[in-house]
N, CA, C and O atoms as CSV, one atom per row, in Angstrom:
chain,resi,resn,atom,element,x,y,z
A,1,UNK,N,N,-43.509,-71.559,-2.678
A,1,UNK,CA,C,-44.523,-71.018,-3.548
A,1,UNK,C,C,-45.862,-70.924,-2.823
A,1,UNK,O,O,-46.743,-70.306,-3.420
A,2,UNK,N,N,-46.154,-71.445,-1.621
A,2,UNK,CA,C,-46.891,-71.796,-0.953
A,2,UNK,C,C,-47.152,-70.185,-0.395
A,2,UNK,O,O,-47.882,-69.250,-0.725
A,3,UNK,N,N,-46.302,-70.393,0.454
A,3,UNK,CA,C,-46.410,-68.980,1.147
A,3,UNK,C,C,-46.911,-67.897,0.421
A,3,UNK,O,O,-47.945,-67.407,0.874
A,4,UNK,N,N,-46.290,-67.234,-0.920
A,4,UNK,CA,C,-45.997,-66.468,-2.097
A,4,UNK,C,C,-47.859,-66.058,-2.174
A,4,UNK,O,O,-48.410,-64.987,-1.922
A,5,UNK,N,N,-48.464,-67.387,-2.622
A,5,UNK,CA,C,-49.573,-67.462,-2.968
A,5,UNK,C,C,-50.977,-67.474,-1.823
A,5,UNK,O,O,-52.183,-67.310,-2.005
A,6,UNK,N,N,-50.153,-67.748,-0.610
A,6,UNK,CA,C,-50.936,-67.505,0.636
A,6,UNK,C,C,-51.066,-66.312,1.050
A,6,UNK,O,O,-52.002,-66.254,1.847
A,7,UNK,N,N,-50.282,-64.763,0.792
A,7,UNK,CA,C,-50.543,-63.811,0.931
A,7,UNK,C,C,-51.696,-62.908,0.107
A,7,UNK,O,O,-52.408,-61.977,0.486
A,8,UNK,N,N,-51.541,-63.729,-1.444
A,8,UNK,CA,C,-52.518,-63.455,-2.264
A,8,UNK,C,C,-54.294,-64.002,-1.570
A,8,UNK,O,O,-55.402,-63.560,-1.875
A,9,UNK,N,N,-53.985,-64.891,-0.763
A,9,UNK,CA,C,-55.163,-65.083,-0.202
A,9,UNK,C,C,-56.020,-64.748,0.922
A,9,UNK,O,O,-57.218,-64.839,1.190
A,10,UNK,N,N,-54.494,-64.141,1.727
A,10,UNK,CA,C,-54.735,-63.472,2.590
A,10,UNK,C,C,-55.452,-61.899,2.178
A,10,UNK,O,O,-56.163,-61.412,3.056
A,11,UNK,N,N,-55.289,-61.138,0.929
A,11,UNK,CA,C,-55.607,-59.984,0.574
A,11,UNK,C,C,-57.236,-60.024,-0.156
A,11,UNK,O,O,-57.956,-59.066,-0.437
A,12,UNK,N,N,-57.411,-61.016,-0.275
A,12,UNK,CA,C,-58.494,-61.637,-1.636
A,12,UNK,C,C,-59.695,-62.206,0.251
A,12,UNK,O,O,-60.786,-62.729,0.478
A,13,UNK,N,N,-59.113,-61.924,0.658
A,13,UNK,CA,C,-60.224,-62.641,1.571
A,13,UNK,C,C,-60.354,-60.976,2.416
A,13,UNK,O,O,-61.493,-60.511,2.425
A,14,UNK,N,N,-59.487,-60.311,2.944
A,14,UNK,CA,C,-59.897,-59.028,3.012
A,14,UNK,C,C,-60.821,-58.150,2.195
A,14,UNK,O,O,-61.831,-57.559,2.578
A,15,UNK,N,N,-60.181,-58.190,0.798
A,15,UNK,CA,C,-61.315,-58.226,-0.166
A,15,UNK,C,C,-62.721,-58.150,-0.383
A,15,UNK,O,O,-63.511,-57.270,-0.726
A,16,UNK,N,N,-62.795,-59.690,0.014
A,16,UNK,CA,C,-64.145,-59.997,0.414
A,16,UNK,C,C,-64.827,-59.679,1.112
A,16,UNK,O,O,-65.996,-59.358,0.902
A,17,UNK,N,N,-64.033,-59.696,2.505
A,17,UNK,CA,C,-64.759,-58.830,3.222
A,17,UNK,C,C,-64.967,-57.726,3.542
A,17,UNK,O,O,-65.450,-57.530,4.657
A,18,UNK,N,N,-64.661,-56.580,2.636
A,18,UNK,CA,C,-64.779,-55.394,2.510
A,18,UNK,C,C,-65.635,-55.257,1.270
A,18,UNK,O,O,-66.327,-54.243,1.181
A,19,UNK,N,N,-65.672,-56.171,0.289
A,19,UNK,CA,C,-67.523,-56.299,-0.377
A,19,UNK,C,C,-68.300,-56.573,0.853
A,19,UNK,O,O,-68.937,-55.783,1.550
A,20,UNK,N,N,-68.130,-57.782,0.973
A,20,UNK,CA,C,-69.430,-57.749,2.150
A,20,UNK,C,C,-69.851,-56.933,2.930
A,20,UNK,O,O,-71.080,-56.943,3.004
A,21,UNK,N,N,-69.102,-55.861,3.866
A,21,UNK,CA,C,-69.544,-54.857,4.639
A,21,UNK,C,C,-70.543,-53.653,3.800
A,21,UNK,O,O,-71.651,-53.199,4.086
A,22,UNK,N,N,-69.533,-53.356,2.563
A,22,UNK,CA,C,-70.448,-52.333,2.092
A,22,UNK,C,C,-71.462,-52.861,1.200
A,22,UNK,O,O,-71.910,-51.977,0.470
A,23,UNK,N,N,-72.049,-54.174,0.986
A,23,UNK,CA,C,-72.559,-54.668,0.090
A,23,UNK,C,C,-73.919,-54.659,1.492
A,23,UNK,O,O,-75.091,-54.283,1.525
A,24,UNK,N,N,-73.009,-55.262,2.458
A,24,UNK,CA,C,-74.781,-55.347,3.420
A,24,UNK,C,C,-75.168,-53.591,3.915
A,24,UNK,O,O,-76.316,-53.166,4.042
A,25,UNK,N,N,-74.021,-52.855,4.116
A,25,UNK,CA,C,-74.495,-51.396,4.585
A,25,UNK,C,C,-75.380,-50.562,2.879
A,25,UNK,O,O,-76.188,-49.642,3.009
A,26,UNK,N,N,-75.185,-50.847,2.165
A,26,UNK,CA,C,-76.533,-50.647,0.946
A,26,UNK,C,C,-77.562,-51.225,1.431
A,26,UNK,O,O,-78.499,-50.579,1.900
A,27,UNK,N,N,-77.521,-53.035,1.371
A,27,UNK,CA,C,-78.333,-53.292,1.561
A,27,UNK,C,C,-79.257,-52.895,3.039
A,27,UNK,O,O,-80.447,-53.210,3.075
A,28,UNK,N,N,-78.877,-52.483,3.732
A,28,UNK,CA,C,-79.238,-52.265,5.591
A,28,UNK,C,C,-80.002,-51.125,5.154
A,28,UNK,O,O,-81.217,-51.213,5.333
A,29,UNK,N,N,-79.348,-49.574,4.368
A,29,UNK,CA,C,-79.680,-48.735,3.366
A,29,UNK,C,C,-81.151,-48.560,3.140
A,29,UNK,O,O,-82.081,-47.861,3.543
A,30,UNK,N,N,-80.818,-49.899,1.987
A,30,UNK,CA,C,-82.229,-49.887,1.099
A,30,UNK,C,C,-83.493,-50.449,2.216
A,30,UNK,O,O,-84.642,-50.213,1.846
A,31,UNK,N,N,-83.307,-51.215,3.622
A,31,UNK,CA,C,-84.200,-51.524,4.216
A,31,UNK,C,C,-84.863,-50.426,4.501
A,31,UNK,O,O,-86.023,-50.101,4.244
A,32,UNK,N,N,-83.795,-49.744,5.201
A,32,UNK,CA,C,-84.467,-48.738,6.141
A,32,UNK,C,C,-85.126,-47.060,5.677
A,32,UNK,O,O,-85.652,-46.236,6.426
A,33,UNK,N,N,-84.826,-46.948,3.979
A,33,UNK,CA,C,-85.116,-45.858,3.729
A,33,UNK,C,C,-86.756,-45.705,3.513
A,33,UNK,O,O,-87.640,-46.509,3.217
A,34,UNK,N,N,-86.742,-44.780,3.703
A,34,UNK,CA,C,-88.843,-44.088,2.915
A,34,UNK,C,C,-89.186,-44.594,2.161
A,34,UNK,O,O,-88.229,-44.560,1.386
A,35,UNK,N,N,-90.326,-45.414,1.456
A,35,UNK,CA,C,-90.785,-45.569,0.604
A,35,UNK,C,C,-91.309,-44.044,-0.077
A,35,UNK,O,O,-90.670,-43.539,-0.999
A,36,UNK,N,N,-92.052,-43.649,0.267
A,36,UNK,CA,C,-92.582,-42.459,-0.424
A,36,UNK,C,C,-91.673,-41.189,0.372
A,36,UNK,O,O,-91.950,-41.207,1.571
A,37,UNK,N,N,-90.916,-40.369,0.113
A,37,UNK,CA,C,-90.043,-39.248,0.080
A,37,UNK,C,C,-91.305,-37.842,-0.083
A,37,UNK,O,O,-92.042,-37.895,-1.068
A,38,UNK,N,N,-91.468,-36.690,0.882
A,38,UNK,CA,C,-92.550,-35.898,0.875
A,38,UNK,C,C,-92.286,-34.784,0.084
A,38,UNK,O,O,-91.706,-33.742,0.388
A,39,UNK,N,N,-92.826,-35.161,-1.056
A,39,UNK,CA,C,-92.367,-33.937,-2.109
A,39,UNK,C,C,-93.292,-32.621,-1.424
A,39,UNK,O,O,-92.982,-31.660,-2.129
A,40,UNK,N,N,-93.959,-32.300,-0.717
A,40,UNK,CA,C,-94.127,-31.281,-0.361
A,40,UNK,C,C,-93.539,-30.275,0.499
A,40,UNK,O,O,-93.787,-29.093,0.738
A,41,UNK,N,N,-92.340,-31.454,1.042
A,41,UNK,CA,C,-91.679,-30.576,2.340
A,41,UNK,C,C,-91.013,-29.975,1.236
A,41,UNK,O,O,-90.588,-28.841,1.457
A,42,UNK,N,N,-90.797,-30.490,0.001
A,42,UNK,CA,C,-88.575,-29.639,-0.027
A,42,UNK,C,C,-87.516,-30.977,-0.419
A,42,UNK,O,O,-86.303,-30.888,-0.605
A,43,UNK,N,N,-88.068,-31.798,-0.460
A,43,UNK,CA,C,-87.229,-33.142,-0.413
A,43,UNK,C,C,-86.624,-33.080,-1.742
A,43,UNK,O,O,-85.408,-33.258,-1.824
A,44,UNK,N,N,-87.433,-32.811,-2.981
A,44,UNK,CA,C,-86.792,-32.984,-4.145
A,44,UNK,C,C,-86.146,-32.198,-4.677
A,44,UNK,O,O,-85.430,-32.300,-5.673
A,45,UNK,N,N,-86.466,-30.997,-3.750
A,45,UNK,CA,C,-85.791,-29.444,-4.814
A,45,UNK,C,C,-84.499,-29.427,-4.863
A,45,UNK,O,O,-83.944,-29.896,-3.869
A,46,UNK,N,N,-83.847,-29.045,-5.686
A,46,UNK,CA,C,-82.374,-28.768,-6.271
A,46,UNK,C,C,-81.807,-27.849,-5.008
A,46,UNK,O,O,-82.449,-26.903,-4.551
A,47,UNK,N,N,-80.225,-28.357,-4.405
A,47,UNK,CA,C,-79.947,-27.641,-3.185
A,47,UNK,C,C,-78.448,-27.656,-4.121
A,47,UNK,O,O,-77.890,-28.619,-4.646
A,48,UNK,N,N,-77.972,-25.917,-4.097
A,48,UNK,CA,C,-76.437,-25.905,-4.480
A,48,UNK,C,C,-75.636,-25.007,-3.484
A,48,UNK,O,O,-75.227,-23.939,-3.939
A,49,UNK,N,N,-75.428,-25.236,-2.496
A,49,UNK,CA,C,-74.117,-24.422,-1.919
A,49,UNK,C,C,-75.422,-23.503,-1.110
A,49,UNK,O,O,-75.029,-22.381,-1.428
A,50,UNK,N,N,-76.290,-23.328,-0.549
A,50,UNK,CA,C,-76.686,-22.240,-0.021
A,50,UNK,C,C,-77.199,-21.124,-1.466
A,50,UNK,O,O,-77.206,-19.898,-1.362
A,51,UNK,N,N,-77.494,-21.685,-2.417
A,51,UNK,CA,C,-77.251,-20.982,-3.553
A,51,UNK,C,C,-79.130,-21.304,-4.158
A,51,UNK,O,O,-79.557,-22.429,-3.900
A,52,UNK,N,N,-80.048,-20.373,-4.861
A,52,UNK,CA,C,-81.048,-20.707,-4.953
A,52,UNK,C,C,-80.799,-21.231,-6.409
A,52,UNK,O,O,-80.146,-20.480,-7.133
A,53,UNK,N,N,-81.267,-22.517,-6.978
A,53,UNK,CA,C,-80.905,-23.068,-8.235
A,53,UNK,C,C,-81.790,-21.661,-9.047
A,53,UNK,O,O,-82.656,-20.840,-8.746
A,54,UNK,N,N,-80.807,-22.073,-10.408
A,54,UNK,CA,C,-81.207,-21.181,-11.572
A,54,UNK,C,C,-82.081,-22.110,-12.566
A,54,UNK,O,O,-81.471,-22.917,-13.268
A,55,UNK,N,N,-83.396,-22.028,-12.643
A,55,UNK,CA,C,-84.262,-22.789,-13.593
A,55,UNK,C,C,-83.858,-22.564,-15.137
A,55,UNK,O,O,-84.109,-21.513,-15.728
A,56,UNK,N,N,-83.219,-23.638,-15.712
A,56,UNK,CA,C,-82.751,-24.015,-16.926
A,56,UNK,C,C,-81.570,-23.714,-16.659
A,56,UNK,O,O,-81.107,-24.702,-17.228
A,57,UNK,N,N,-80.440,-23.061,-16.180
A,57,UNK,CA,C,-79.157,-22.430,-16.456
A,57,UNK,C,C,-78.405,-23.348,-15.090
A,57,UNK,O,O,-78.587,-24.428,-14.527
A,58,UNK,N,N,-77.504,-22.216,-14.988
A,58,UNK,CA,C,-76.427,-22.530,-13.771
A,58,UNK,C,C,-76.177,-21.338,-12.832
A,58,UNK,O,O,-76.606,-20.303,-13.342
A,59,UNK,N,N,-75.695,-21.177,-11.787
A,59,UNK,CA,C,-74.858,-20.497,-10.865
A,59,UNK,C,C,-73.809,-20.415,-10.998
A,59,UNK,O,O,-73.119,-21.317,-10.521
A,60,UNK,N,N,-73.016,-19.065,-11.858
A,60,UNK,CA,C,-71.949,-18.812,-11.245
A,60,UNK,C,C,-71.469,-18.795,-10.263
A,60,UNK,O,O,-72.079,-18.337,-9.297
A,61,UNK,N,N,-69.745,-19.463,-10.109
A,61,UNK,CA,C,-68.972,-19.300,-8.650
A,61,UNK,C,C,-68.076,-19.027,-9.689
A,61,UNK,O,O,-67.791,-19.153,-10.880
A,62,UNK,N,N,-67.665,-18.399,-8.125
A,62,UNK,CA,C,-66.206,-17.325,-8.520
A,62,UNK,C,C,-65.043,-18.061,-8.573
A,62,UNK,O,O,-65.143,-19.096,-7.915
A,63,UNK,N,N,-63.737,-17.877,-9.236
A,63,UNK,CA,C,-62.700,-18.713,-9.216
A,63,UNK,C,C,-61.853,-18.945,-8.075
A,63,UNK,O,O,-61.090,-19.892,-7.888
A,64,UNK,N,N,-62.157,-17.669,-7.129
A,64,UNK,CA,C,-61.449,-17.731,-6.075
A,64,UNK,C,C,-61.672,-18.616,-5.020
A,64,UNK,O,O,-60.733,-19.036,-4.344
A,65,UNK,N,N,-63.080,-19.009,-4.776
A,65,UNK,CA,C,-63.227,-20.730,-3.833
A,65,UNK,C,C,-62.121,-21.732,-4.311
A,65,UNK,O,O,-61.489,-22.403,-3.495
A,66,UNK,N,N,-61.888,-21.819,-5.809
A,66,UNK,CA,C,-61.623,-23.123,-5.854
A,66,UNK,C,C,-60.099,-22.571,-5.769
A,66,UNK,O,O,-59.213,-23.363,-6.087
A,67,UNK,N,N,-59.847,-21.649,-5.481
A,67,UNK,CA,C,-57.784,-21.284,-5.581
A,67,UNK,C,C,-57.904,-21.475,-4.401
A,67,UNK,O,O,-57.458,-22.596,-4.156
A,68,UNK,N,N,-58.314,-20.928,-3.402
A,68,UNK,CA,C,-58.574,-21.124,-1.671
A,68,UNK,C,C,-58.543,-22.830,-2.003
A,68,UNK,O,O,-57.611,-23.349,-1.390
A,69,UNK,N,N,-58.929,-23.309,-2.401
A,69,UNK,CA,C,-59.474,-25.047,-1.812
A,69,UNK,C,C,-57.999,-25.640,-2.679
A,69,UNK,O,O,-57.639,-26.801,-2.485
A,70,UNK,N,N,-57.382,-24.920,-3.428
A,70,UNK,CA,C,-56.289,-25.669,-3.926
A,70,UNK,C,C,-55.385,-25.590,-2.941
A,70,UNK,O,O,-54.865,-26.512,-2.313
A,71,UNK,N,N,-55.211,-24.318,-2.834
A,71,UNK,CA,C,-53.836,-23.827,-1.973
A,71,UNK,C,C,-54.045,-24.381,-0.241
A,71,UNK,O,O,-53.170,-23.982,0.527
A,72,UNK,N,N,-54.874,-25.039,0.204
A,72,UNK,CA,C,-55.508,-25.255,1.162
A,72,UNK,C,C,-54.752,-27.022,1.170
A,72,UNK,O,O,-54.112,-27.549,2.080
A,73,UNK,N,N,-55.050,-27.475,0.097
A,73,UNK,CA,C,-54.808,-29.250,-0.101
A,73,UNK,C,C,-53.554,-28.936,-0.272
A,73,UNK,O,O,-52.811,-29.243,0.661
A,74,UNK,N,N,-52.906,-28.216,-1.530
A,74,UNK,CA,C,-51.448,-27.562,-1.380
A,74,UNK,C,C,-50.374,-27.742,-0.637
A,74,UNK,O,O,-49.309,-28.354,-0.719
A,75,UNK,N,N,-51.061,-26.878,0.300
A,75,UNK,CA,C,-50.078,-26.461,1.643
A,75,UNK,C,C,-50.497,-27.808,2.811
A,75,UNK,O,O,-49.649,-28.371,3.503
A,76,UNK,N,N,-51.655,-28.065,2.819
A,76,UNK,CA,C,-51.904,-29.248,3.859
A,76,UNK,C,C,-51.017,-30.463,3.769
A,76,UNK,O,O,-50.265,-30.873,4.653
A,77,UNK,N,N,-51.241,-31.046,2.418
A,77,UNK,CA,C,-50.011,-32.174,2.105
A,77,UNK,C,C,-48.996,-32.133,2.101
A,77,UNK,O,O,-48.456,-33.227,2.262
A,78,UNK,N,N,-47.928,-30.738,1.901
A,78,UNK,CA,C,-47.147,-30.802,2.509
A,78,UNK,C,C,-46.564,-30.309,3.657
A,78,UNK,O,O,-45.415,-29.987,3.959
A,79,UNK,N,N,-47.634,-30.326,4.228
A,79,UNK,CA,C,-47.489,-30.429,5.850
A,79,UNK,C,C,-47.220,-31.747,6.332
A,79,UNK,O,O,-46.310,-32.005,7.119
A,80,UNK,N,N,-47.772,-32.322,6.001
A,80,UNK,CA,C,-48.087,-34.007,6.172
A,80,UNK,C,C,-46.416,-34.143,6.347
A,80,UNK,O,O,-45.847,-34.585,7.345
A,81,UNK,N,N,-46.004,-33.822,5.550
A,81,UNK,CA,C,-44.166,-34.508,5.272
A,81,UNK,C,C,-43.363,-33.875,6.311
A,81,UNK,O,O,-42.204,-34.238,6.515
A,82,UNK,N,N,-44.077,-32.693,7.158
A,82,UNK,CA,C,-43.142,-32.542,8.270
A,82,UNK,C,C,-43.344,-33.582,9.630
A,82,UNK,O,O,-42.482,-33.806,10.480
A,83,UNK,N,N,-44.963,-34.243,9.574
A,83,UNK,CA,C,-44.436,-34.395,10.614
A,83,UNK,C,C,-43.508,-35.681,10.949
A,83,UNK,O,O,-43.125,-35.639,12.118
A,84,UNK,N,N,-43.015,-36.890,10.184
A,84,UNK,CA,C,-41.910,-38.493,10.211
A,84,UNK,C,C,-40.634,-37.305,10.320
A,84,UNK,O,O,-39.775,-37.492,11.182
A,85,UNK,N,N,-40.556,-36.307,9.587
A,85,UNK,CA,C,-39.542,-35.434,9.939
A,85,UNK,C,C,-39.011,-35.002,11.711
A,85,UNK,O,O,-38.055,-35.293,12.429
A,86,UNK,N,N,-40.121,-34.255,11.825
A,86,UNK,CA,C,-40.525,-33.822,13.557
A,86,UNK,C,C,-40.477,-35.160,14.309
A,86,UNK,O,O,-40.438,-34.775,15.478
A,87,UNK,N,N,-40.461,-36.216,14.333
A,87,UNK,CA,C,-40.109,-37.664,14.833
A,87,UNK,C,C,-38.944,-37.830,15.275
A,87,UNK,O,O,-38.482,-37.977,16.406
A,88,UNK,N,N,-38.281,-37.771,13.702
A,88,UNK,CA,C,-37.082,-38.553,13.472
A,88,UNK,C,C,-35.683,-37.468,13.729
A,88,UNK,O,O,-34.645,-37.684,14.353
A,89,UNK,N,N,-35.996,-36.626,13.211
A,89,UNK,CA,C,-34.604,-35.738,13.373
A,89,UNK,C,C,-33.428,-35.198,14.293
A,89,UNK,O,O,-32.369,-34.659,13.969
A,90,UNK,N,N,-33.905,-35.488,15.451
A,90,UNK,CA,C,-32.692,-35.904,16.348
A,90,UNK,C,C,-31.842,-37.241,16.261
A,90,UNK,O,O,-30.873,-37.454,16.990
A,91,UNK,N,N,-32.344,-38.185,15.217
A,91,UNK,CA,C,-31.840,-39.332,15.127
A,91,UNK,C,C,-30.865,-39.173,13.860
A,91,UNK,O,O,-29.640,-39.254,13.948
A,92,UNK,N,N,-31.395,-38.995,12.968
A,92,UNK,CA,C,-31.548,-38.511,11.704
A,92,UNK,C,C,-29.821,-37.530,10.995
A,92,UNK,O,O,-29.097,-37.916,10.077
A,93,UNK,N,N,-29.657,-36.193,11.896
A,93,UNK,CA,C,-28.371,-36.124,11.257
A,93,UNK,C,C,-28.928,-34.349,10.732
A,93,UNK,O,O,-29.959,-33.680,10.667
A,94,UNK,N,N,-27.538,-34.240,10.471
A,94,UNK,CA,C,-27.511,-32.851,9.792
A,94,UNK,C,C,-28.291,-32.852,8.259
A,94,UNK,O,O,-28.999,-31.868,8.044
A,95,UNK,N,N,-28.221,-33.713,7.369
A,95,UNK,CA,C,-28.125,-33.916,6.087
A,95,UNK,C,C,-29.692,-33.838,6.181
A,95,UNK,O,O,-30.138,-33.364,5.136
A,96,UNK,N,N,-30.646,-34.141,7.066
A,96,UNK,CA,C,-31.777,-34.390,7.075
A,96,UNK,C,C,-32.501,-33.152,7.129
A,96,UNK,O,O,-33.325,-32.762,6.303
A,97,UNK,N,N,-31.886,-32.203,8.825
A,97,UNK,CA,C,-32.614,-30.835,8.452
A,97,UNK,C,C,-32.138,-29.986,7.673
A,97,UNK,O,O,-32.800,-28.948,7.663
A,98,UNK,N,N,-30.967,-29.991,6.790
A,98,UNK,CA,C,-30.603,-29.625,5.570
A,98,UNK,C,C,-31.475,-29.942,4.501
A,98,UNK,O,O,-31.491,-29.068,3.634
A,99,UNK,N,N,-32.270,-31.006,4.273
A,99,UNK,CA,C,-33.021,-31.448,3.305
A,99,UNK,C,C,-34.465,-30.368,3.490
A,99,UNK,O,O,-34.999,-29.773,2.554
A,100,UNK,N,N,-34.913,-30.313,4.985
A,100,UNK,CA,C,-35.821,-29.891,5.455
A,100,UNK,C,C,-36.074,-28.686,5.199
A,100,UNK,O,O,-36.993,-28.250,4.506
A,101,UNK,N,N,-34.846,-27.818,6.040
A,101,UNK,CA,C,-34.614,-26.344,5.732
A,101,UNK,C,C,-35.218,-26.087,4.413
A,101,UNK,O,O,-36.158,-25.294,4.350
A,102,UNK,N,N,-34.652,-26.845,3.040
A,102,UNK,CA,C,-34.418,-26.590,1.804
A,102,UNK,C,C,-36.195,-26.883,1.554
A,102,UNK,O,O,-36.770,-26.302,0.633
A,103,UNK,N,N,-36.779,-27.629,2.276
A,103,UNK,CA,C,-38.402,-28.209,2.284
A,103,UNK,C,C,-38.815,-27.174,2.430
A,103,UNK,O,O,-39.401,-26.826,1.405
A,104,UNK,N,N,-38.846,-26.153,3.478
A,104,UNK,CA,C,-39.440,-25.379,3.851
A,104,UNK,C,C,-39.510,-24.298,3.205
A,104,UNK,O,O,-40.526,-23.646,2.960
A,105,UNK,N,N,-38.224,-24.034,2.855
A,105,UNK,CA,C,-37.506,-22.378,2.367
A,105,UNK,C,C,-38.625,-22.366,0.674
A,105,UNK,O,O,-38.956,-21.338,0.085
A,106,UNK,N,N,-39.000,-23.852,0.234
A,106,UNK,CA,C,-39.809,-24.216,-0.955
A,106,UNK,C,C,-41.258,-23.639,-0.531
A,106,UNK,O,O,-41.934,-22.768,-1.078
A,107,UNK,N,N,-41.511,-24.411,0.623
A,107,UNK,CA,C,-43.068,-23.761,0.779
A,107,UNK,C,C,-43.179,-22.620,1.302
A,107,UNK,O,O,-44.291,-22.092,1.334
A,108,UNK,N,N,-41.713,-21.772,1.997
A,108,UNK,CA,C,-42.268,-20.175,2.191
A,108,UNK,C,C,-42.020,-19.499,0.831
A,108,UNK,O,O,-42.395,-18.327,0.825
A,109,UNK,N,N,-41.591,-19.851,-0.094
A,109,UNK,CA,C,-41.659,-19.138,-1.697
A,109,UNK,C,C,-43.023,-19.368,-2.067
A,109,UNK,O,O,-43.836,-18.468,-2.280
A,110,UNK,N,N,-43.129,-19.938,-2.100
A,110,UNK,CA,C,-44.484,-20.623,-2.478
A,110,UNK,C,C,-45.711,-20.141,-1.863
A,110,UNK,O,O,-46.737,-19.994,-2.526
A,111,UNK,N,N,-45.648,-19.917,-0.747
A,111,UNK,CA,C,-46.919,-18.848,0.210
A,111,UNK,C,C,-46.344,-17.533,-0.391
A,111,UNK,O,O,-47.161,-17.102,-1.204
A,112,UNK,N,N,-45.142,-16.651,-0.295
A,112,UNK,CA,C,-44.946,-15.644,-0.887
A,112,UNK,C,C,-45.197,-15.424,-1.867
A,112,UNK,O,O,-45.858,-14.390,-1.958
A,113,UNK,N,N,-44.968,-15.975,-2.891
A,113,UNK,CA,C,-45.191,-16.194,-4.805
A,113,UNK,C,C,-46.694,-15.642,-4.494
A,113,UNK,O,O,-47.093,-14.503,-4.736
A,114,UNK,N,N,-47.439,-16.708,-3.900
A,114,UNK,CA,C,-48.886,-16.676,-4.018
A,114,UNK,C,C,-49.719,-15.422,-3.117
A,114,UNK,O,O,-50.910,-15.153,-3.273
A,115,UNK,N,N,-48.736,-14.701,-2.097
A,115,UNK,CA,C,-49.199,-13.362,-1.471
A,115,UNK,C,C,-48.684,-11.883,-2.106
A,115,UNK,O,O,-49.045,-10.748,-1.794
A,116,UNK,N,N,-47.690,-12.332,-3.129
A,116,UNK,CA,C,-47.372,-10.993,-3.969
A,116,UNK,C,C,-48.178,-11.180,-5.427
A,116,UNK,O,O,-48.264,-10.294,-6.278
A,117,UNK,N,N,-48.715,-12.448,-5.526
A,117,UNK,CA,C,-49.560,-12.138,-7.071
A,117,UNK,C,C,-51.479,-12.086,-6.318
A,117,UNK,O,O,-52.454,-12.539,-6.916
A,118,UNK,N,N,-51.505,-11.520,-5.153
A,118,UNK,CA,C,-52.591,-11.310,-4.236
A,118,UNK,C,C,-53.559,-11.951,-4.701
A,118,UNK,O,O,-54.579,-11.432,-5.154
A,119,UNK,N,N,-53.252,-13.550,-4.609
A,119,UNK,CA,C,-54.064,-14.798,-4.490
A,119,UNK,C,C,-54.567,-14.895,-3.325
A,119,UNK,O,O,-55.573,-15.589,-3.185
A,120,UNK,N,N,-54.056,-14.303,-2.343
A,120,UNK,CA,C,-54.783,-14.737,-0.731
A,120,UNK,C,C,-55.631,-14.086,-0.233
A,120,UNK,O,O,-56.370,-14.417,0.695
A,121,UNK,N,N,-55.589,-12.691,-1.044
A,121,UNK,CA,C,-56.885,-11.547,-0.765
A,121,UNK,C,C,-58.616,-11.498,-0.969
A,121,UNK,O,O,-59.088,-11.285,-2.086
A,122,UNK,N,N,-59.185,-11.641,-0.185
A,122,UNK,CA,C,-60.366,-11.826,-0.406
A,122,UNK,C,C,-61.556,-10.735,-0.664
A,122,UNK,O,O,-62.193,-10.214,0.251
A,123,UNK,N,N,-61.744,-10.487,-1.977
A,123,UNK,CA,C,-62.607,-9.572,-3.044
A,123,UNK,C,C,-63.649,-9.850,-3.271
A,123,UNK,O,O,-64.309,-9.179,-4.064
């Protein structure tokens, strides 16, 4: 039971010290920043995207950034899963790039789906 409960202490003291780091990098932070910030340069004004703020309202953006930034995380993550694949698969067996093939053949539907409903075109 010893042990059991020694790992719990082992994690609880990592813990800690991962408060402490970011607890002193605030505090290091708060030493070193400006007291007075020069509202004449520009310091306080509202900054959106390269975008000049709209006084009282908002800035439209278009829907198409955020389909780009989906299909982007999308396709990136499962990228991620090829590469323990690209490692292992000479070790690994038929059954594996069979699994793979079937991985892939998913994400070229999936880029296609999304280039025949001309999601990738930029308007």
């Amino acid at each position: 039971m010893d042990a059991y409960l020694s790992s719990y202490a082992t994690i609880g003291a990592l813990a800690l010290v991962g408060v402490v780091i970011i607890g002193g990098a605030f505090l290091v932070n708060r030493l070193l920043r400006p007291r007075r910030p020069n509202a004449a340069a520009g310091k306080r004004d509202t900054y959106e995207c390269g975008l000049d703020p709209v006084p009282g309202g908002w800035a439209q953006m278009h829907i198409r950034y955020y389909l780009y930034a989906y299909l982007y995380v999308l396709f990136a993550v499962e990228a991620i899963f090829l590469f323990p694949w690209a490692v292992v698969y000479l070790e690994a067996g038929r059954a594996v790039i069979v699994e793979m093939a079937i991985f892939v053949g998913v994400l070229a539907l999936g880029l296609l789906y999304a280039w025949r409903k001309r999601a990738l075109t930029w308007q």
